[in-house]
C-alpha positions as CSV (number, residue, x, y, z in Angstrom):
1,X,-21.2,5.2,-16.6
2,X,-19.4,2.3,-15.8
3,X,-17.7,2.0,-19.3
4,X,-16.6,5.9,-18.9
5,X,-15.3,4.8,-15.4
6,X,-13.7,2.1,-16.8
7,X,-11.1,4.8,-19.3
8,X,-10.6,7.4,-16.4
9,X,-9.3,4.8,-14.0
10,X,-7.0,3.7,-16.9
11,X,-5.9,6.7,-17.7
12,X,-1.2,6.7,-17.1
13,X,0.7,9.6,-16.9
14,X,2.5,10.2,-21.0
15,X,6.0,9.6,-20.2
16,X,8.1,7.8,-22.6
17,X,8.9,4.4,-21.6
18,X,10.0,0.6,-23.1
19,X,8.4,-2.4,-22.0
20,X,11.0,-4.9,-19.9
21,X,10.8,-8.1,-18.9
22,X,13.6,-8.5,-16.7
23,X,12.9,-7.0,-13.2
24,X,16.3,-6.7,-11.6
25,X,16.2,-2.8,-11.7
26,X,13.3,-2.7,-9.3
27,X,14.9,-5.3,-6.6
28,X,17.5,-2.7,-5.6
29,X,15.1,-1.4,-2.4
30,X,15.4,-3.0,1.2
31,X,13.7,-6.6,2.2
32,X,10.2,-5.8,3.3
33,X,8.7,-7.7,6.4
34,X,4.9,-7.3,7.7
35,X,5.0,-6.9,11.2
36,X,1.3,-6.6,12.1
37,X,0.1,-10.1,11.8
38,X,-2.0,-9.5,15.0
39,X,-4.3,-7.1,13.3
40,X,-7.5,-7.4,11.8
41,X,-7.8,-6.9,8.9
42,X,-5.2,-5.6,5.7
43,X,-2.5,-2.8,5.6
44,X,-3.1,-3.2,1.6
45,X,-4.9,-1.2,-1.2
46,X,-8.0,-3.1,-1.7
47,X,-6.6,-5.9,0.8
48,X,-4.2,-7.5,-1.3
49,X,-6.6,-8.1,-4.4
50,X,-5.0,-8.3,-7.8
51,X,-1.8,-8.6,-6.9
52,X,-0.4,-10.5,-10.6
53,X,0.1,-8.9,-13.6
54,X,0.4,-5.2,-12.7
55,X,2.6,-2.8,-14.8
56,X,4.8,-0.5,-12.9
57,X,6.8,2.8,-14.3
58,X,10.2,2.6,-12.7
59,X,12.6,5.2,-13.4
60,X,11.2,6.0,-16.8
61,X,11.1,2.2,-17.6
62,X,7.7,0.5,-18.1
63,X,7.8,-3.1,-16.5
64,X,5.5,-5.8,-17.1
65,X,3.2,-8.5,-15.6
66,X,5.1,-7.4,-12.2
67,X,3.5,-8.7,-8.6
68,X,2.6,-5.7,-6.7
69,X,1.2,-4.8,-3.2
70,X,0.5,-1.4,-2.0
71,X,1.1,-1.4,1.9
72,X,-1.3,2.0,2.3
73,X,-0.3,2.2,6.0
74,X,3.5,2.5,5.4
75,X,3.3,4.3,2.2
76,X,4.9,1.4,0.4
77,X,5.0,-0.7,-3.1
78,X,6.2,-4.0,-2.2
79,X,7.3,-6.3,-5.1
80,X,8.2,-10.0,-4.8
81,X,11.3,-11.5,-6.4
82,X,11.2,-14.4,-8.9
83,X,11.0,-17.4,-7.7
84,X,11.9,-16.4,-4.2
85,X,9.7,-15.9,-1.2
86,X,11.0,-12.5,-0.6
87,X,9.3,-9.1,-0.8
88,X,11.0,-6.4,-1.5
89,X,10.5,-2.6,-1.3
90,X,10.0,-0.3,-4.3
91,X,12.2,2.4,-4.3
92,X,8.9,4.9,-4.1
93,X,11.3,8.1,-5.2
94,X,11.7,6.1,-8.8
95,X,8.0,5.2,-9.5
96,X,6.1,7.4,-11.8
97,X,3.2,5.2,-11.7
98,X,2.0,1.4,-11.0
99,X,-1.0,-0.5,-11.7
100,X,-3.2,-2.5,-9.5
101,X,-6.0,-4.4,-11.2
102,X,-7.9,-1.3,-13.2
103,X,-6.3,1.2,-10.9
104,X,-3.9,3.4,-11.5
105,X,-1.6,4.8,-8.7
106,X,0.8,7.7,-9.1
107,X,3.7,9.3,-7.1
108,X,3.5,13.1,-6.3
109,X,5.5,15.5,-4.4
110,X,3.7,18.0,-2.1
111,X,6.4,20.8,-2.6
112,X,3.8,24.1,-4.3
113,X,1.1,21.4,-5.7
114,X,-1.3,21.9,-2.3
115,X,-1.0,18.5,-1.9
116,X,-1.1,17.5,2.2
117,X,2.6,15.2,1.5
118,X,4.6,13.5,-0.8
119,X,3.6,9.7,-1.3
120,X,1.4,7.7,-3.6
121,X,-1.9,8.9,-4.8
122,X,-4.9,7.0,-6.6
123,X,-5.6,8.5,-10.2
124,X,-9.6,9.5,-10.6
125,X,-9.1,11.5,-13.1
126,X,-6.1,12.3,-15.5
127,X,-5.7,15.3,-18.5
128,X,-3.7,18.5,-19.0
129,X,-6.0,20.5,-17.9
130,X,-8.4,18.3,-15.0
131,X,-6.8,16.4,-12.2
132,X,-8.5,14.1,-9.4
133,X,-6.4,12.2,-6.9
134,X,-7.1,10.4,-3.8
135,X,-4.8,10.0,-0.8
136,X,-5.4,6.7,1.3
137,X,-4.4,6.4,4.7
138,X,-4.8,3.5,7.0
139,X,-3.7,3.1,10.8
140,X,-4.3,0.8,13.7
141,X,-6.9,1.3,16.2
142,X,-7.4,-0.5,19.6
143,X,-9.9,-3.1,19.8
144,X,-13.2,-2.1,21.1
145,X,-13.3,-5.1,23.3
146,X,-11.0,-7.3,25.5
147,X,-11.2,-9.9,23.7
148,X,-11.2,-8.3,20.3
149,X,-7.8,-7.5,17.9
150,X,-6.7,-4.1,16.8
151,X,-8.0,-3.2,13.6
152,X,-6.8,-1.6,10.7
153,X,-8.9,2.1,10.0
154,X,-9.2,3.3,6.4
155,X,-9.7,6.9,5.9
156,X,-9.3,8.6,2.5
157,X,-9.3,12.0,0.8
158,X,-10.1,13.8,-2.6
159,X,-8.7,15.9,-4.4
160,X,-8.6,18.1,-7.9
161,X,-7.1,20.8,-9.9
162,X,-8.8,22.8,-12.1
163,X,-7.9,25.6,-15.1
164,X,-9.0,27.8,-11.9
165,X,-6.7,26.8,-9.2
166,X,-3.2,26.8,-9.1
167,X,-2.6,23.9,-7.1
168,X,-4.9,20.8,-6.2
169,X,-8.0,21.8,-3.8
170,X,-9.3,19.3,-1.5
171,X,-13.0,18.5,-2.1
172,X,-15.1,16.2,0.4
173,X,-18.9,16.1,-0.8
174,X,-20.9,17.0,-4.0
175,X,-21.6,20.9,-2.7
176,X,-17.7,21.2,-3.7
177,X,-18.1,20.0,-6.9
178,X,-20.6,21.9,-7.7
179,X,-18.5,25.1,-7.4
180,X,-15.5,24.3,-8.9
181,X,-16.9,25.9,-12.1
182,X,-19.8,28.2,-11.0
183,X,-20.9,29.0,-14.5
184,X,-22.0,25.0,-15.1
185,X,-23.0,24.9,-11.8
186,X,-26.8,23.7,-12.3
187,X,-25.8,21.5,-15.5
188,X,-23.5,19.5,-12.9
189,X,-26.3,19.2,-10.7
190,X,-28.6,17.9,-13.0
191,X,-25.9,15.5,-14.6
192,X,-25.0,14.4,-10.8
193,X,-29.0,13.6,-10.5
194,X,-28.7,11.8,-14.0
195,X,-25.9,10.3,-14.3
196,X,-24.1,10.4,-11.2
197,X,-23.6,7.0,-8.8
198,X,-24.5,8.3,-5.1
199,X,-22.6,5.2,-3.4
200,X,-19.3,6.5,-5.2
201,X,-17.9,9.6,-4.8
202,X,-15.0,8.9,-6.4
203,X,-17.7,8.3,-9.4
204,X,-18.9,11.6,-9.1
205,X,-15.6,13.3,-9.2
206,X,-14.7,11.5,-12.5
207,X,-17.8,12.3,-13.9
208,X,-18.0,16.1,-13.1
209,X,-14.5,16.5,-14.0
210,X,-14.7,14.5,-17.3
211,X,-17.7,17.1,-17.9
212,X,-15.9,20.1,-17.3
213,X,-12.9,19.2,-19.2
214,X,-14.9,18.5,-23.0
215,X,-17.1,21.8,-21.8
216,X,-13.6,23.4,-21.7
217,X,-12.2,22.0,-25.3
C-alpha cells in the first residue's frame, strides 16, 4: 500500500518542459510578508516541512531544487530568492504544478470542471481517465480562552472525476466511493476491508480509483 501510495502521489501532469537552473523567471511576482505572527500555529501545507529541493512547473518551464512554501490560507506559493532573505510570490496563474516533499500540487480553474474555485489543488490521484484532488483551506479562529492565541483551522475537501461524470464530484466518506462505479461496488468494499488504510482517506481514494482505472483498461 504504501509503495502504490508512494507512485500516485508522484504522479505530474505530461506537459513538455526543460529543466533550468536559473530561477529569475519565477521572481517576477510581488514581495511576500507573513503578517500573522500572533497565531498559533502554521498558514503552510504541512507547516512548512520540506521546503528545499522542490521542482516547480512555471510557465511550461520545469525548475529545479527550488525553495517552496505553500501559504494554504492565502492561496499562495511563496519562493525565496538566492542568497537574499526575501520571499517572493509565485505568479499562481503561471504554475502548472509544484512539488513539496512527495506531494504534488496542481493549479486548476473552476470555470465547467465542478470544481468549488480556482486555486491550487493537492494531486491524489492522476490518469486520463481517473482524477482525485484535494482542496485545503485554512483560516483563523478566536482563541477559546483569554489568555490563549488565535489559531489557525485546517479544513479540507475531496474530490474525483470519473469516465462517468463530466466534471469532478465532491466525495466525503467511503459510502461515496463505493458508488462511483456501482457495478464493482462490493469488490471496492472488500478491497477497502483488505487493503484500504482507515486513518487515511486520502489512502482510500487513491486506492479505489487506482482500482477502477486498471478495471477500466
Amino acid at each position: 500500500m504504501k509503495r502504490l501510495l508512494k507512485c500516485l502521489f508522484c504522479f505530474a501532469p505530461l506537459i513538455p518542459a526543460t529543466a533550468q537552473t536559473s530561477h529569475s523567471k519565477i521572481y517576477d511576482g510581488k514581495e511576500y510578508v507573513l503578517t500573522t505572527i500572533l497565531v498559533s500555529g502554521s498558514p503552510f501545507f504541512n507547516d512548512g516541512e520540506n521546503q528545499e529541493n522542490n521542482t516547480l512547473l512555471f510557465d511550461k518551464v520545469l525548475y529545479k531544487n527550488v525553495r517552496l512554501l505553500y501559504d494554504i490560507k492565502a492561496d499562495e506559493l511563496i519562493t525565496r530568492r538566492r542568497e537574499e532573505l526575501t520571499d517572493m510570490i509565485v505568479v499562481k496563474e503561471l504554475v502548472d504544478f509544484f512539488t513539496i516533499g512527495k506531494d504534488t500540487i496542481v493549479y486548476l480553474k473552476e470555470a465547467a470542471t465542478g470544481l468549488p474555485d480556482d486555486g491550487f489543488y493537492l494531486q491524489i490521484f492522476n490518469s486520463p481517465a481517473y482524477k482525485g484532488v484535494a482542496r485545503y483551506k485554512k483560516e483563523i479562529k478566536e482563541p477559546r480562552a483569554v489568555k490563549e492565541k488565535s489559531y489557525y483551522l485546517e479544513t479540507v475537501k475531496y474530490f474525483v472525476k470519473t469516465p462517468g461524470s463530466e466534471h469532478f464530484i465532491p466525495v466525503r466518506n467511503i459510502r461515496n466511493l463505493l458508488t462511483l462505479d456501482k457495478q464493482y461496488k462490493k469488490k471496492l468494499r472488500h478491497l477497502l476491508r483488505t487493503h484500504g488504510n482507515p486513518d487515511s482517506f486520502p489512502a482510500s481514494i487513491a486506492l479505489v480509483l487506482d482500482y477502477l482505472n486498471k478495471a477500466s483498461l
